[in-house]
PDB file as gemmi writes it, atoms N, CA and C in Angstrom:
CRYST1    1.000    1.000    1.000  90.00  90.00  90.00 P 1                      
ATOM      1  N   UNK A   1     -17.798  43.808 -77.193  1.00  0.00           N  
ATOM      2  CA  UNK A   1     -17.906  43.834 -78.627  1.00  0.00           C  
ATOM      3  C   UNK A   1     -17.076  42.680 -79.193  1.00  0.00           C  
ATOM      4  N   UNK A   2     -18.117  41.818 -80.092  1.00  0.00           N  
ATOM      5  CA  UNK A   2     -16.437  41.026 -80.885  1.00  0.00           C  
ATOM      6  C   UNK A   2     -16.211  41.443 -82.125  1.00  0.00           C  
ATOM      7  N   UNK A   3     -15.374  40.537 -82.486  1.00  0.00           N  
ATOM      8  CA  UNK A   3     -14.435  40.506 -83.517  1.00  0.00           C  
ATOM      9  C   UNK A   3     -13.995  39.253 -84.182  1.00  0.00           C  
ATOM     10  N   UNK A   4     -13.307  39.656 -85.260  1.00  0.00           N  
ATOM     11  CA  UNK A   4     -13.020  38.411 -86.100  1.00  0.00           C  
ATOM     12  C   UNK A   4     -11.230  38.710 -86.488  1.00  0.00           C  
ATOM     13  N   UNK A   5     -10.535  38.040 -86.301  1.00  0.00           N  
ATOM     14  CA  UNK A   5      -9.308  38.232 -86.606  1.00  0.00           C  
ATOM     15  C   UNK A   5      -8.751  37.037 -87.192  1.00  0.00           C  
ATOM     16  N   UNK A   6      -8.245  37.033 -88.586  1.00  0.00           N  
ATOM     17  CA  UNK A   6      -7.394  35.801 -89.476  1.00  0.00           C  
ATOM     18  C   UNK A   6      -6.142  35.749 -89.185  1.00  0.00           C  
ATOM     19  N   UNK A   7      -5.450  35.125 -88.259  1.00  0.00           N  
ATOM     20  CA  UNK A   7      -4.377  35.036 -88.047  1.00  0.00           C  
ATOM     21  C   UNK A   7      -3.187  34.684 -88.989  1.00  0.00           C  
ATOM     22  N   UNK A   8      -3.424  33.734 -89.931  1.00  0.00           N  
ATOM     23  CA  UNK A   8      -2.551  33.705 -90.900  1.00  0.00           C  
ATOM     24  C   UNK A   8      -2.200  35.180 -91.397  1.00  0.00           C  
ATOM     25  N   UNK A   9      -3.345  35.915 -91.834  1.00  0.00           N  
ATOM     26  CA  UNK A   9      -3.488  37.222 -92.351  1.00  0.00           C  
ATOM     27  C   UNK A   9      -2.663  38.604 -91.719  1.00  0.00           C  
ATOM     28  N   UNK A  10      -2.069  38.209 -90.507  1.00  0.00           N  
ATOM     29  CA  UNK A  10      -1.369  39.347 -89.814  1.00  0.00           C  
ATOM     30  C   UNK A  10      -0.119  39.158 -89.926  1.00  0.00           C  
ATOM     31  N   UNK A  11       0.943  40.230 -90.590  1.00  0.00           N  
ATOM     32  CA  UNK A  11       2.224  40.253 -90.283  1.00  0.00           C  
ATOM     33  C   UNK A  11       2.865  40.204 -89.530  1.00  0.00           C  
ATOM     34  N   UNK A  12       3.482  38.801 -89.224  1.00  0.00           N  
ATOM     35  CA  UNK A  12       4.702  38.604 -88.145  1.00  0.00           C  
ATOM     36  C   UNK A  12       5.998  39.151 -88.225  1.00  0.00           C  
ATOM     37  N   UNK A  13       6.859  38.683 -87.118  1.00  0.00           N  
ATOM     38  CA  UNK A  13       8.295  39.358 -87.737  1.00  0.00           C  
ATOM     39  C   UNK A  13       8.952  37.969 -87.435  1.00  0.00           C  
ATOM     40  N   UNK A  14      10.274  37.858 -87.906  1.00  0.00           N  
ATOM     41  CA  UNK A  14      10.988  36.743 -87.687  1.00  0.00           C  
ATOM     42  C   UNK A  14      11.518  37.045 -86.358  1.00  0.00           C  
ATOM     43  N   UNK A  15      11.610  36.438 -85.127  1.00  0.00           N  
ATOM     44  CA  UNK A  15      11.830  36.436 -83.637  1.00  0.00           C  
ATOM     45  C   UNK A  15      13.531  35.691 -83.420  1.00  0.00           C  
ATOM     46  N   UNK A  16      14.555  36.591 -83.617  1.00  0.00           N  
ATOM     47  CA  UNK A  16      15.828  35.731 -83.700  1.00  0.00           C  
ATOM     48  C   UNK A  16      16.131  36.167 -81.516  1.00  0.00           C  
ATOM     49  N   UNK A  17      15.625  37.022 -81.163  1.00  0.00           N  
ATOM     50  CA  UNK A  17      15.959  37.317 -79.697  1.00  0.00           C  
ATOM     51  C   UNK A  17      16.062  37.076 -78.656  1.00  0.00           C  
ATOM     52  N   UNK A  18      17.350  36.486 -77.775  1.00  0.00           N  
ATOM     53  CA  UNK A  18      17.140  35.719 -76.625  1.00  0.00           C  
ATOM     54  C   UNK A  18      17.093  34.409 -76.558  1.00  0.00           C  
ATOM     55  N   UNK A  19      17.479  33.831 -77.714  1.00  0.00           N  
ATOM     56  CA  UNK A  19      17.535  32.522 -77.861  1.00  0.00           C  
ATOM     57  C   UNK A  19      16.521  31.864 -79.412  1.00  0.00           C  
ATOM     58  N   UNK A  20      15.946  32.462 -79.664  1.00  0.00           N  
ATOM     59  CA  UNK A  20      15.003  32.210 -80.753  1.00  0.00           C  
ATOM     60  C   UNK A  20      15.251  31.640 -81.761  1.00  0.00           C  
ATOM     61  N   UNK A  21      15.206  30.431 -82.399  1.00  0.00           N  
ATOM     62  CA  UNK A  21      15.505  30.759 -83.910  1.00  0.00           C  
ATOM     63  C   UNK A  21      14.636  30.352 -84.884  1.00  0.00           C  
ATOM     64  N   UNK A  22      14.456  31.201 -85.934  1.00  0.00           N  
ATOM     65  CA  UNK A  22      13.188  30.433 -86.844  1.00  0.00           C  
ATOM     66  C   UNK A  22      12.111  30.254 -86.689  1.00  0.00           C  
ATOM     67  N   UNK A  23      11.733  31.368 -85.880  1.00  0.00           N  
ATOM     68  CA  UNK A  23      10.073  31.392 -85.351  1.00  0.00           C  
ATOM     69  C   UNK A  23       9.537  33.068 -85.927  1.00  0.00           C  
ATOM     70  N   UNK A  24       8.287  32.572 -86.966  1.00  0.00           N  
ATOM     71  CA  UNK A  24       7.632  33.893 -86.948  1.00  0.00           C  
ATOM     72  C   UNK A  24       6.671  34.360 -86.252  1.00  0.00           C  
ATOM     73  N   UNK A  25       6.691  35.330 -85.145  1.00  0.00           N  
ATOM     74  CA  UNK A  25       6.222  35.789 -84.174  1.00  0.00           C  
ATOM     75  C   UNK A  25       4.979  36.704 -84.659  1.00  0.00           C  
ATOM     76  N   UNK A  26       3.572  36.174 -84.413  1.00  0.00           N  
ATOM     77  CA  UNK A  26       2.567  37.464 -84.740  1.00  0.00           C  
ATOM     78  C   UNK A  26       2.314  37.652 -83.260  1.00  0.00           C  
ATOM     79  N   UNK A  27       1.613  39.087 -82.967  1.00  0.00           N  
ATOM     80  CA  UNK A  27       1.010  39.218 -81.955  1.00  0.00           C  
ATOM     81  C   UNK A  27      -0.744  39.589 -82.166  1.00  0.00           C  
ATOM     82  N   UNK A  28      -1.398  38.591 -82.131  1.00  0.00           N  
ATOM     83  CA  UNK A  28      -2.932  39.227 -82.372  1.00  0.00           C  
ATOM     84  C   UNK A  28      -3.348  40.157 -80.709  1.00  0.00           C  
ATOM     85  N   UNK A  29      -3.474  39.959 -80.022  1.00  0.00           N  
ATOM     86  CA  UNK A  29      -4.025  40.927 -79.412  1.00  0.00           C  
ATOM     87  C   UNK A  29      -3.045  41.105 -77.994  1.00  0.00           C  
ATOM     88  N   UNK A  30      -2.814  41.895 -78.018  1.00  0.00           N  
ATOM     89  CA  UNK A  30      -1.822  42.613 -76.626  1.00  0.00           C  
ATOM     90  C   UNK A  30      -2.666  42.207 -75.618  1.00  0.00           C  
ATOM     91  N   UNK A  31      -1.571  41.870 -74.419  1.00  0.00           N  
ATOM     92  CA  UNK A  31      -1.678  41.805 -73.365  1.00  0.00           C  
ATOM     93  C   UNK A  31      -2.388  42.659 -72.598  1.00  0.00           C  
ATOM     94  N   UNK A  32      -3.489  43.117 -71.894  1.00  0.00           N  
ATOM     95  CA  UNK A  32      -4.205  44.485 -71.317  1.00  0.00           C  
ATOM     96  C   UNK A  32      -4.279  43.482 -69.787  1.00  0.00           C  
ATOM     97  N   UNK A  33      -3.048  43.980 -68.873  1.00  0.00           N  
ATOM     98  CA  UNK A  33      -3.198  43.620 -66.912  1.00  0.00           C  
ATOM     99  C   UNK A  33      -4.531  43.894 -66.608  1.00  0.00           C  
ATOM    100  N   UNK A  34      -5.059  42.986 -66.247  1.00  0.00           N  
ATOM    101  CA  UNK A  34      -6.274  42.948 -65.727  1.00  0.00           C  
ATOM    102  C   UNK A  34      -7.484  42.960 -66.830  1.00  0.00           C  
ATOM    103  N   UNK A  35      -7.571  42.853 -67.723  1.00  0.00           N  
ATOM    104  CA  UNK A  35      -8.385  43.518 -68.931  1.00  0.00           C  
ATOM    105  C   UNK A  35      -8.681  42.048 -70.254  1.00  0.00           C  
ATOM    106  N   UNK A  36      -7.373  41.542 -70.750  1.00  0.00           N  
ATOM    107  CA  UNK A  36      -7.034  41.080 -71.762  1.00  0.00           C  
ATOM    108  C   UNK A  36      -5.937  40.080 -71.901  1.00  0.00           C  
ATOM    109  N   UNK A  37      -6.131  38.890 -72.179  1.00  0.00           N  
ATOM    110  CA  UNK A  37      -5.098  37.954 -72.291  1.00  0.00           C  
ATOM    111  C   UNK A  37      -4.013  38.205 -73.390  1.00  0.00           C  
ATOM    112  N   UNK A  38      -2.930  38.463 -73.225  1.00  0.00           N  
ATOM    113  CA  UNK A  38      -1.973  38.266 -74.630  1.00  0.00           C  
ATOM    114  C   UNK A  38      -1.936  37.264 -75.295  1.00  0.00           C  
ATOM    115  N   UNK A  39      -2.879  36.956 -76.889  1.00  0.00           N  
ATOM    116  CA  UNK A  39      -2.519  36.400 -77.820  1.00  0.00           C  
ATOM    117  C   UNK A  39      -1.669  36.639 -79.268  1.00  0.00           C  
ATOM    118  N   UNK A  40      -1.057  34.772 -79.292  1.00  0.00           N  
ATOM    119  CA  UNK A  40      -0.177  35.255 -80.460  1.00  0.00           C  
ATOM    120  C   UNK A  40      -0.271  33.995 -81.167  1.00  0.00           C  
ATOM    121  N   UNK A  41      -0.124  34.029 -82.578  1.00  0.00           N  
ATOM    122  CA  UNK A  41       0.102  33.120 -83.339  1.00  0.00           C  
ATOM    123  C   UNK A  41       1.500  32.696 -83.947  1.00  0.00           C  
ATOM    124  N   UNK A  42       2.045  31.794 -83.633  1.00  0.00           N  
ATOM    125  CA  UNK A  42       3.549  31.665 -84.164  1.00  0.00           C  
ATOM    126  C   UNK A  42       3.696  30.475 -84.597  1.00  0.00           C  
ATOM    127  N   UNK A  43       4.784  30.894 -86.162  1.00  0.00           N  
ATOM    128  CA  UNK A  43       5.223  29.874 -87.315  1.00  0.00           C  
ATOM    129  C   UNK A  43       6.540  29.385 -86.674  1.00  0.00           C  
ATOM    130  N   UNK A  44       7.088  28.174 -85.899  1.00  0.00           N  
ATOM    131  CA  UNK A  44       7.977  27.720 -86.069  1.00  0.00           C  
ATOM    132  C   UNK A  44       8.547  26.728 -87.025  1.00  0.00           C  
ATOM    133  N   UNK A  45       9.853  27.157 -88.428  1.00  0.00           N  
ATOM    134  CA  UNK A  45      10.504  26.362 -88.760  1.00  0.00           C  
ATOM    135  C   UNK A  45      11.090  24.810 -88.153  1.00  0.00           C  
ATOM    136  N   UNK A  46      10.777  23.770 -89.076  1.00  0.00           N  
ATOM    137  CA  UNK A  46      11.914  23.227 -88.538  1.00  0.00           C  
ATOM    138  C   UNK A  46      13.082  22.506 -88.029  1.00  0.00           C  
ATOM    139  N   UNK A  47      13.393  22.411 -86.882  1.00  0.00           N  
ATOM    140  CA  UNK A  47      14.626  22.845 -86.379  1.00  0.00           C  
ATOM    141  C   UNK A  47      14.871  23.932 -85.422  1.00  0.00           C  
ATOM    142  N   UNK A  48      14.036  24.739 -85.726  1.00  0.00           N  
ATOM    143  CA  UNK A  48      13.864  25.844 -84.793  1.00  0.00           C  
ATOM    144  C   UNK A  48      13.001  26.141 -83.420  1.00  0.00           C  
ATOM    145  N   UNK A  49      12.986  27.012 -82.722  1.00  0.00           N  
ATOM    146  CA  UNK A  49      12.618  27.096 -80.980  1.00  0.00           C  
ATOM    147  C   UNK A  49      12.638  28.490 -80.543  1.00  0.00           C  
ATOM    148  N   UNK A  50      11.287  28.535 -79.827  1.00  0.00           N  
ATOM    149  CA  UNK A  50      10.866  30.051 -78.951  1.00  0.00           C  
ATOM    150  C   UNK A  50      11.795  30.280 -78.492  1.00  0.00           C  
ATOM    151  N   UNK A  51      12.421  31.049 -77.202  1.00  0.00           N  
ATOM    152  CA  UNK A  51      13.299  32.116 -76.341  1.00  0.00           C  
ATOM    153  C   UNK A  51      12.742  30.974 -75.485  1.00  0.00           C  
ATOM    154  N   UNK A  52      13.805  30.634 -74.756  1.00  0.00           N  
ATOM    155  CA  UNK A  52      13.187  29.943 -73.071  1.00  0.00           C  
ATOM    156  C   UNK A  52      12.701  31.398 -72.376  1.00  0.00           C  
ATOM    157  N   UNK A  53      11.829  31.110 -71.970  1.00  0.00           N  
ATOM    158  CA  UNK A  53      11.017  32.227 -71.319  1.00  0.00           C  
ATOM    159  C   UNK A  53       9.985  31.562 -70.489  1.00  0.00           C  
ATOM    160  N   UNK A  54       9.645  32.676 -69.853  1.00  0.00           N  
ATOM    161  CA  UNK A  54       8.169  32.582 -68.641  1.00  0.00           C  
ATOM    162  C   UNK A  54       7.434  33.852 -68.765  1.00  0.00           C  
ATOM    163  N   UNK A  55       5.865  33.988 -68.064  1.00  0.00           N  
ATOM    164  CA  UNK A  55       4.934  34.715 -67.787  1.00  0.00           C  
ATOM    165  C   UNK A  55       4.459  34.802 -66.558  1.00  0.00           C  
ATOM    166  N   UNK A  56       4.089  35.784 -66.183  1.00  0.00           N  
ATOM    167  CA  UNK A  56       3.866  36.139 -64.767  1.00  0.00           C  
ATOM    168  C   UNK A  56       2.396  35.762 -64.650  1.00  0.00           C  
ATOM    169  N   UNK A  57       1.779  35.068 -65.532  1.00  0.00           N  
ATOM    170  CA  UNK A  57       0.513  34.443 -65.176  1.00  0.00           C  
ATOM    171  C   UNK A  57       0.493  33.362 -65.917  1.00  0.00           C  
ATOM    172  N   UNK A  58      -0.796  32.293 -65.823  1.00  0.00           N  
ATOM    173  CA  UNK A  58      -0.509  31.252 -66.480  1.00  0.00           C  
ATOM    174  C   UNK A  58      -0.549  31.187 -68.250  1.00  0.00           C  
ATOM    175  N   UNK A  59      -0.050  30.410 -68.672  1.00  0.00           N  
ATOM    176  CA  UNK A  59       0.522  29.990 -70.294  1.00  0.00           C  
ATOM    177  C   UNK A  59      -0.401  29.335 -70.924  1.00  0.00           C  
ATOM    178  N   UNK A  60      -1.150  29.243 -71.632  1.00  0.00           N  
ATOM    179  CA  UNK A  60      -1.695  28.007 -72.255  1.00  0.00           C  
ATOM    180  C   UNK A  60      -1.606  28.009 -74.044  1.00  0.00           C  
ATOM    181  N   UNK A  61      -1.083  27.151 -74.316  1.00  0.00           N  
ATOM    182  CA  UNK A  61      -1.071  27.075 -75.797  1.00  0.00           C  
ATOM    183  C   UNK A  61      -1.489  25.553 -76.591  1.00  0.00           C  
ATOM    184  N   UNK A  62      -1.842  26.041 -77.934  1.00  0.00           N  
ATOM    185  CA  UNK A  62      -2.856  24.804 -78.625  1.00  0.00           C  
ATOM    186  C   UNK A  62      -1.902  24.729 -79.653  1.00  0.00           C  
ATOM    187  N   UNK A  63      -1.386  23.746 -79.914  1.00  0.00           N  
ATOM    188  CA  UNK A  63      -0.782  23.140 -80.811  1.00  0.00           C  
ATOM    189  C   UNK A  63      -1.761  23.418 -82.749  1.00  0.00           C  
ATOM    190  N   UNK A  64      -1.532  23.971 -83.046  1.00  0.00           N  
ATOM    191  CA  UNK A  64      -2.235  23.783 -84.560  1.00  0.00           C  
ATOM    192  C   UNK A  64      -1.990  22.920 -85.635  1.00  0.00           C  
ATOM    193  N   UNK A  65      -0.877  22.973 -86.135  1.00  0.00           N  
ATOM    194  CA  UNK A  65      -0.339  22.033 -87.046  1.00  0.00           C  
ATOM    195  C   UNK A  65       1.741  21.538 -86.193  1.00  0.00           C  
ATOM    196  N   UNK A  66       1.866  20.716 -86.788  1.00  0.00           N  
ATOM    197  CA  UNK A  66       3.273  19.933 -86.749  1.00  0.00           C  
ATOM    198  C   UNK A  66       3.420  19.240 -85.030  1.00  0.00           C  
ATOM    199  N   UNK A  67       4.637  19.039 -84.950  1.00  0.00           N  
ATOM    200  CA  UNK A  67       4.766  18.428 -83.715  1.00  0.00           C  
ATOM    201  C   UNK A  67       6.149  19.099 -83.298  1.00  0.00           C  
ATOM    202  N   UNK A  68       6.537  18.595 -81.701  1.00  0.00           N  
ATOM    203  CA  UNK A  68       8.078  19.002 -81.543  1.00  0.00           C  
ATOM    204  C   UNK A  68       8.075  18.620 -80.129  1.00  0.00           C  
ATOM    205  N   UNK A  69       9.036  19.773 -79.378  1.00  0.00           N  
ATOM    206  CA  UNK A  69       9.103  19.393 -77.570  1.00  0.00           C  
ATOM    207  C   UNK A  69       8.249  20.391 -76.970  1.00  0.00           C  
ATOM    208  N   UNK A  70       8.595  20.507 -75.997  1.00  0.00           N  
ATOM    209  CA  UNK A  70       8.285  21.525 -74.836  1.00  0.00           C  
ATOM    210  C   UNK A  70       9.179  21.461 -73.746  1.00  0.00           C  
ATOM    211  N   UNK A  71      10.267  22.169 -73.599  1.00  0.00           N  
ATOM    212  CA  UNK A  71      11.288  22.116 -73.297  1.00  0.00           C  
ATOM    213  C   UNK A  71      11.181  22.637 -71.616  1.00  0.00           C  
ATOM    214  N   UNK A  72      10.497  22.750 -70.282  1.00  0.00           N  
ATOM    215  CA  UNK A  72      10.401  22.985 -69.252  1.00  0.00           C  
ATOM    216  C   UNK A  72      11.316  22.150 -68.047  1.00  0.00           C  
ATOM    217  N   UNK A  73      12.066  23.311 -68.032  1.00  0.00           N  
ATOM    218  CA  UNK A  73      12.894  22.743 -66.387  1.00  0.00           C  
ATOM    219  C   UNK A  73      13.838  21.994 -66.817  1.00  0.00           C  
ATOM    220  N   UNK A  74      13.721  20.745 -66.174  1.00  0.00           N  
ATOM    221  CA  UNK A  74      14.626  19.560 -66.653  1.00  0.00           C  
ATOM    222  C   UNK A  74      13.951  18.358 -67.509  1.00  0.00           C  
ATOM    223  N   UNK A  75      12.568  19.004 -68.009  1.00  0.00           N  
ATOM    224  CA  UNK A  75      11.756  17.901 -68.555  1.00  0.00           C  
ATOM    225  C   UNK A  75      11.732  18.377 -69.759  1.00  0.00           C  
ATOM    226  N   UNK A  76      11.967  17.438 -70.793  1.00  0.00           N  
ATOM    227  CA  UNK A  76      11.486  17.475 -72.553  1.00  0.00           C  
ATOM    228  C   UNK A  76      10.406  16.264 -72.362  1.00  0.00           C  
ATOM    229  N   UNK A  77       8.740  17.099 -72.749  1.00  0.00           N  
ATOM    230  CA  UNK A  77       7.805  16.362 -73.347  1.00  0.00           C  
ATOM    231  C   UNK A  77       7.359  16.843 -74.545  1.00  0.00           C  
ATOM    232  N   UNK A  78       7.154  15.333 -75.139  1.00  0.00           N  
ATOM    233  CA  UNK A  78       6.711  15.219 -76.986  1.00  0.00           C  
ATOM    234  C   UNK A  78       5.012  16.327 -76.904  1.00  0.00           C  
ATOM    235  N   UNK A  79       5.073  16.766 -77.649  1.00  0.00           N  
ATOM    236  CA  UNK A  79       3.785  17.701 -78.078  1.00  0.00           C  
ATOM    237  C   UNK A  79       3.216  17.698 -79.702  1.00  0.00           C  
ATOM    238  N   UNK A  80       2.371  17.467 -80.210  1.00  0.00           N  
ATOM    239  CA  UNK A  80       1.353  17.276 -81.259  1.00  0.00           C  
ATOM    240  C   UNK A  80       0.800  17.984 -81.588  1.00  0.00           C  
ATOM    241  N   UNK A  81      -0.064  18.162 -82.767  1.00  0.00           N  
ATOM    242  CA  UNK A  81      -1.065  19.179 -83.220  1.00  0.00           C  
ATOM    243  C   UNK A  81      -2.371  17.896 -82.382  1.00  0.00           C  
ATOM    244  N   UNK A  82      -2.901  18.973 -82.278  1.00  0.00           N  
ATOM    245  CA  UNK A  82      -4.020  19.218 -81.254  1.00  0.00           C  
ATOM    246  C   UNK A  82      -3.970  19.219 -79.663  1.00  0.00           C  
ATOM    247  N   UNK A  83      -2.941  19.086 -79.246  1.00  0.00           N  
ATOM    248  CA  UNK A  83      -2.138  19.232 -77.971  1.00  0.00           C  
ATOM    249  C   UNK A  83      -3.120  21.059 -77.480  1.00  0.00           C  
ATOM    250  N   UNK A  84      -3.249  20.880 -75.925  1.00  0.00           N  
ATOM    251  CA  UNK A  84      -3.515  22.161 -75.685  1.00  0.00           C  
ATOM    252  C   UNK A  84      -2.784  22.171 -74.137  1.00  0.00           C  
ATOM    253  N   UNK A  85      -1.679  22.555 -74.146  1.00  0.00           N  
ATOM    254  CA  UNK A  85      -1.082  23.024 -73.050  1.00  0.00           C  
ATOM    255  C   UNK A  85      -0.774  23.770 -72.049  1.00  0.00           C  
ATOM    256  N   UNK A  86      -0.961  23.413 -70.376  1.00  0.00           N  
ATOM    257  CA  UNK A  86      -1.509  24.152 -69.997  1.00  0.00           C  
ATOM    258  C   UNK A  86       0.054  24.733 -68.991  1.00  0.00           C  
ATOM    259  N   UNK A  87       0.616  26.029 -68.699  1.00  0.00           N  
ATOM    260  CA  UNK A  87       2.003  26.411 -68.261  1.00  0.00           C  
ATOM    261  C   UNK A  87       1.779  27.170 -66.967  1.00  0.00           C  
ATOM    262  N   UNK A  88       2.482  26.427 -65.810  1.00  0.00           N  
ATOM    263  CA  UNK A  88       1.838  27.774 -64.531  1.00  0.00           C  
ATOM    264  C   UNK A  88       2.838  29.182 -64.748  1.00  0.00           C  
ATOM    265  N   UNK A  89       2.151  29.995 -63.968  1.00  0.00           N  
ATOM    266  CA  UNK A  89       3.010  31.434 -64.287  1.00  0.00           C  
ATOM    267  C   UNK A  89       4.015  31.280 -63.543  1.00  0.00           C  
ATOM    268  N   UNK A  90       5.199  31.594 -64.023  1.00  0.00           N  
ATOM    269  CA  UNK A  90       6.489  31.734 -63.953  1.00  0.00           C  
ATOM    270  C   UNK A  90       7.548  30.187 -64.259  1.00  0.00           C  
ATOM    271  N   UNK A  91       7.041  28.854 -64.967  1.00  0.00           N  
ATOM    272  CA  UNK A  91       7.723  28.247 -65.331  1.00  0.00           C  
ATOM    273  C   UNK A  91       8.060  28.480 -66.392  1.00  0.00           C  
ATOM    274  N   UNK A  92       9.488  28.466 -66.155  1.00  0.00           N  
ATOM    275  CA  UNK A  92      10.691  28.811 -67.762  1.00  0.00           C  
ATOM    276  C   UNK A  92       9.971  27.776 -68.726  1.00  0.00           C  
ATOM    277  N   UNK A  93       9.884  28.054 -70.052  1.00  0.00           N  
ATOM    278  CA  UNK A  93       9.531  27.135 -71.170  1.00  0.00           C  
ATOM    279  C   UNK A  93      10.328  27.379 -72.277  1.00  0.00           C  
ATOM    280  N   UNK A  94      10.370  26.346 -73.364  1.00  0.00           N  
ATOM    281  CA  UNK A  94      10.632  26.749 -74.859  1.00  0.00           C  
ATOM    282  C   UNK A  94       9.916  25.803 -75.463  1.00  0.00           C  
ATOM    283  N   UNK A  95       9.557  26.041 -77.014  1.00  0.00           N  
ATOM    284  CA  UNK A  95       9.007  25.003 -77.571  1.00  0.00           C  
ATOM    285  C   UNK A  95      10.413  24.871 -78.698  1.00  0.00           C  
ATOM    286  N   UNK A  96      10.120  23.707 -79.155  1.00  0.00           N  
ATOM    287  CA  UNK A  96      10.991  23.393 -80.194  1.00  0.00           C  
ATOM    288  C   UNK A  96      10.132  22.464 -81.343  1.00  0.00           C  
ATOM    289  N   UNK A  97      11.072  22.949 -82.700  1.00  0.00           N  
ATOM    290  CA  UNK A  97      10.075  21.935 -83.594  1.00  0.00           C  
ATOM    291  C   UNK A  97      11.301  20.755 -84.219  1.00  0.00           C  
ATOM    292  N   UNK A  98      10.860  19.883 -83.638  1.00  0.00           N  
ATOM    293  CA  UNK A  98      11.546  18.829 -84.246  1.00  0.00           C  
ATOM    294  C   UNK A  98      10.703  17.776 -85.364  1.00  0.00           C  
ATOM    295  N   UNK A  99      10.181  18.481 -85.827  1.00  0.00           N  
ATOM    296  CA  UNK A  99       9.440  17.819 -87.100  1.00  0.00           C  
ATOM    297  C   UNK A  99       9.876  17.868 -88.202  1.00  0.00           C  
ATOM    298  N   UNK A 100       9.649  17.585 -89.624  1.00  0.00           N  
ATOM    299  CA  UNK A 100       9.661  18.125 -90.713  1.00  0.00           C  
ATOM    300  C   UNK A 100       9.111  19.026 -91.591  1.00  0.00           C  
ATOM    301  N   UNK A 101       8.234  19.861 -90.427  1.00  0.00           N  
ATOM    302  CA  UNK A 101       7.233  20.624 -91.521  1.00  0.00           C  
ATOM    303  C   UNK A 101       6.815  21.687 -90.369  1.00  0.00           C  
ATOM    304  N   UNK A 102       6.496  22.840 -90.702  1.00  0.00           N  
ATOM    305  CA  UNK A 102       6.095  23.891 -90.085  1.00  0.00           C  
ATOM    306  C   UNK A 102       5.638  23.735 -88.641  1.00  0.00           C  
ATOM    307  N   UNK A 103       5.719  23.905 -87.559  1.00  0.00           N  
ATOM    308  CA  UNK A 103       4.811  23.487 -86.133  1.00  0.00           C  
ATOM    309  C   UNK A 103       4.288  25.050 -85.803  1.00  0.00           C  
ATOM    310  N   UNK A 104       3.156  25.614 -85.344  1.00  0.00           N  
ATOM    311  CA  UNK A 104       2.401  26.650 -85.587  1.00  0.00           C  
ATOM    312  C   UNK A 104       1.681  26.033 -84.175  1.00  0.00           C  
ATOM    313  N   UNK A 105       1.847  27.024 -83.268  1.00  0.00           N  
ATOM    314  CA  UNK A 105       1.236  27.748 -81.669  1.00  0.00           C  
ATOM    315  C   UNK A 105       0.504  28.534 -81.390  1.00  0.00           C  
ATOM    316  N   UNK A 106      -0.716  28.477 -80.723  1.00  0.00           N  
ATOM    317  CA  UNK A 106      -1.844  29.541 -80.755  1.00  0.00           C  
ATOM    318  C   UNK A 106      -1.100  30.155 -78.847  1.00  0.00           C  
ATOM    319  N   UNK A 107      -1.239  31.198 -78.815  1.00  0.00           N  
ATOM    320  CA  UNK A 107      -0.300  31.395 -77.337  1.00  0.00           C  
ATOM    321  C   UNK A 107      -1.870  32.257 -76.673  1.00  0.00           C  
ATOM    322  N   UNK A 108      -1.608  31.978 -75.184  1.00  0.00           N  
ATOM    323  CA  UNK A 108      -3.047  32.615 -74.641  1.00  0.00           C  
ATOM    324  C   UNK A 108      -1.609  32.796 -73.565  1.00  0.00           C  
ATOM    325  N   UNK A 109      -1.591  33.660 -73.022  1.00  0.00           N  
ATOM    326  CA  UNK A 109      -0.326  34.439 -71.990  1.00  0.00           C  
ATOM    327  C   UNK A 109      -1.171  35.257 -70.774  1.00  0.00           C  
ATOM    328  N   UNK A 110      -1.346  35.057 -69.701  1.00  0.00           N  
ATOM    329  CA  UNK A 110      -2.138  36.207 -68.332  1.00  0.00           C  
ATOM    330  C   UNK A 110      -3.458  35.847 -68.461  1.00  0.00           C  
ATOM    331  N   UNK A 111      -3.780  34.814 -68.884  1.00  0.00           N  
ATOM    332  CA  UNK A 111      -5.408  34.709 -68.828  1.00  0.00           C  
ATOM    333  C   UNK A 111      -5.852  34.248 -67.372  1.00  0.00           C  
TER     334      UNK A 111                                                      
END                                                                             
């Protein structure tokens, strides 16, 4: 069955946990093991940056609007809107926005 979901349109929360700062965290569709990829849409301020974190399957995220890093391992690479990035499962990541204006992440997590 599909669906239509407006992501702007869903209430996020502000994500201060584990390292976070200044990122509003939506979750459009939960993670389902074996079933369903975890997507999320997130507003980073900025100045601000995800939780260094990892996933037990692979990562991929699309840049929407602004620019910043991608903070993996011992490597900082520059990232863009229209960037679609691809993360193997279990490399630590963070994004960061070093722009001047909103940087906004479409997250696909276990796909």
């Amino acid at each position: 069955m599909s669906s239509i979901v407006n992501c702007k349109k869903i209430n996020g929360v502000i994500s201060e946990e584990s390292g976070a700062r200044g990122m509003l965290y939506r979750q459009i569709i939960p993670k389902v093991e074996g079933k369903t990829p975890g997507i999320t849409y997130n507003d980073i301020i900025p100045g601000g940056n995800t939780k260094d974190h990892q996933h037990a399957g692979i990562h991929i995220t699309y840049i929407v609007c602004g620019h910043g890093q991608l903070r993996s391992g011992d490597k900082i690479t520059e990232v863009n809107e229209g960037d679609l990035i691809y993360i193997d499962p279990f490399e630590r990541h963070c994004f960061v926005n070093t722009g001047d204006e909103m940087m906004t992440l479409l997250g696909f997590q276990g796909v």
